[in-house]
N, C-alpha and C positions, 0 to 999 in steps of 0.2 A: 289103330296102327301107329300114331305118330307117340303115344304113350310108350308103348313097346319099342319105338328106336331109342327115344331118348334114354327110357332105361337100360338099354342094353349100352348104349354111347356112352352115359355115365359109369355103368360098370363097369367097363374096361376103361375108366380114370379112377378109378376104385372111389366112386362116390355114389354108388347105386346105394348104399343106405341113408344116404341123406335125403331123400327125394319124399315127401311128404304131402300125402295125400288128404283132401279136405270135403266135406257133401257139398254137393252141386249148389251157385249161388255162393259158398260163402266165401272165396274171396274171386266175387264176380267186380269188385272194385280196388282201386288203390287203399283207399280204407277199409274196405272189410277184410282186405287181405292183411294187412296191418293189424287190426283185431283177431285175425286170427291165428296170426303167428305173435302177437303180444307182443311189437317193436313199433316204431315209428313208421310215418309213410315212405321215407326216403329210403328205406332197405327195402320196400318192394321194388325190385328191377323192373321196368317198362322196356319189351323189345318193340320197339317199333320198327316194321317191316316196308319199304321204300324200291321202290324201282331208279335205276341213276342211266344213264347215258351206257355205263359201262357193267347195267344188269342188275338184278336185287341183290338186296340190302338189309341185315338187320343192323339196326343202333339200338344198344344199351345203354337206357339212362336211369337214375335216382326216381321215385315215385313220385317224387316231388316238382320236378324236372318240368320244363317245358321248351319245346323248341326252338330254337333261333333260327330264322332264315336266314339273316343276315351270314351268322357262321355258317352255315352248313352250306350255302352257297359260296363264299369263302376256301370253305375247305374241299369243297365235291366240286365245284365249277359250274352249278347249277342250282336250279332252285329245286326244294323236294319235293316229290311226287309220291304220296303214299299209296300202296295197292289197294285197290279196290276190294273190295266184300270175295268177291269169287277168284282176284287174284292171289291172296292170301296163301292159300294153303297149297297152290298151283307151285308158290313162287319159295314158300319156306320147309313145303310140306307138314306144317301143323294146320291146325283149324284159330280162327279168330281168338282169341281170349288163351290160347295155349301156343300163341307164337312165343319159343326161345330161342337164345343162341347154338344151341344143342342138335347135333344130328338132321343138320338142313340140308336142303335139296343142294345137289352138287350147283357152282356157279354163285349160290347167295353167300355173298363175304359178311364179318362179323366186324361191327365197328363199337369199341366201348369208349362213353364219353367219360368227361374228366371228374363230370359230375359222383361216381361210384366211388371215388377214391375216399370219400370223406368216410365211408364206413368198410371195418375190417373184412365184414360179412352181405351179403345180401342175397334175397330170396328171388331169383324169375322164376319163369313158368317152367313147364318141365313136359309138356308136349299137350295136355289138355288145361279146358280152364278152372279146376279144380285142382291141379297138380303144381308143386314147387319144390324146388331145390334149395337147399340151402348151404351156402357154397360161400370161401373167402374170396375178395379181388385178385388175392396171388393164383386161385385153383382157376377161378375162371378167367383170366386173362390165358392161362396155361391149356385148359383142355377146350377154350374155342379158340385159341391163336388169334385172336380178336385183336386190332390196329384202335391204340387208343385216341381218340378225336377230342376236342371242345367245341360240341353244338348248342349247348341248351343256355336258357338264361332264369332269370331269378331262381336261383336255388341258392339259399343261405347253408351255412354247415351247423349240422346238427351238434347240442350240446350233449 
């Protein structure tokens, strides 16, 4: 079900043909996903899905990405609490490994970090964990309305 919202969510941003389907497993990691779409790890999008004081949350970060507490407590007023295994899909309406910023449960806000910026292009999920998009930072800041954040740390910009 949650493949059929994003596609149709995408469609009506006329980017249902970008959506790119892959056999199960292979990009079940930041690297195989990268191998499979033959780019870098940093254009794999990571949504990471968060519960805050004021409800869920996905943040979009770079593949490469890793969190900061320090910021994101900083910026949200809290420390981050990620959803659990059965929150997941409750809270974004996809399943683990196919959380994107795409056609979420009403209430979950979309946050993109600063880290994205460094590439024109990048690949998230696209509602299961073999499904991706491949989409510019201008389409997707635009069709998730996503509030751009600096959460993440050691991420160098790719050459």
């Amino acid at each position: 079900m949650s493949t059929l919202k994003v596609r149709a969510y995408l469609e009506s941003a006329g980017l249902g043909d970008r959506i790119r389907e892959f056999d199960e497993g292979a990009t079940a990691t930041v690297e195989l996903a990268a191998q499979a779409h033959g780019c870098e790890t940093g254009r794999i999008a990571k949504t990471m899905s968060m519960m805050t004081k004021d409800g869920p949350i996905v943040v979009v970060v770079m593949g490469d990405a890793r969190l900061d507490n320090r910021k994101f407590k900083d910026t949200f007023g809290e420390k981050p609490r990620f959803l659990k295994g059965e929150e997941v899909e409750q809270y974004t309406g996809h399943p683990i490994g196919g959380v994107c910023p795409f056609a979420l449960e009403e209430g979950c806000r979309v946050y993109l970090d600063a880290s994205l910026k460094e590439f024109e292009y990048v690949y998230p999920a696209a509602g299961a964990p073999s499904n991706s998009v491949h989409i510019s930072i201008e389409e997707l800041e635009r069709v998730t309305g996503g509030s751009w954040v600096d959460v993440t740390k050691y991420w160098e910009p790719q050459a």
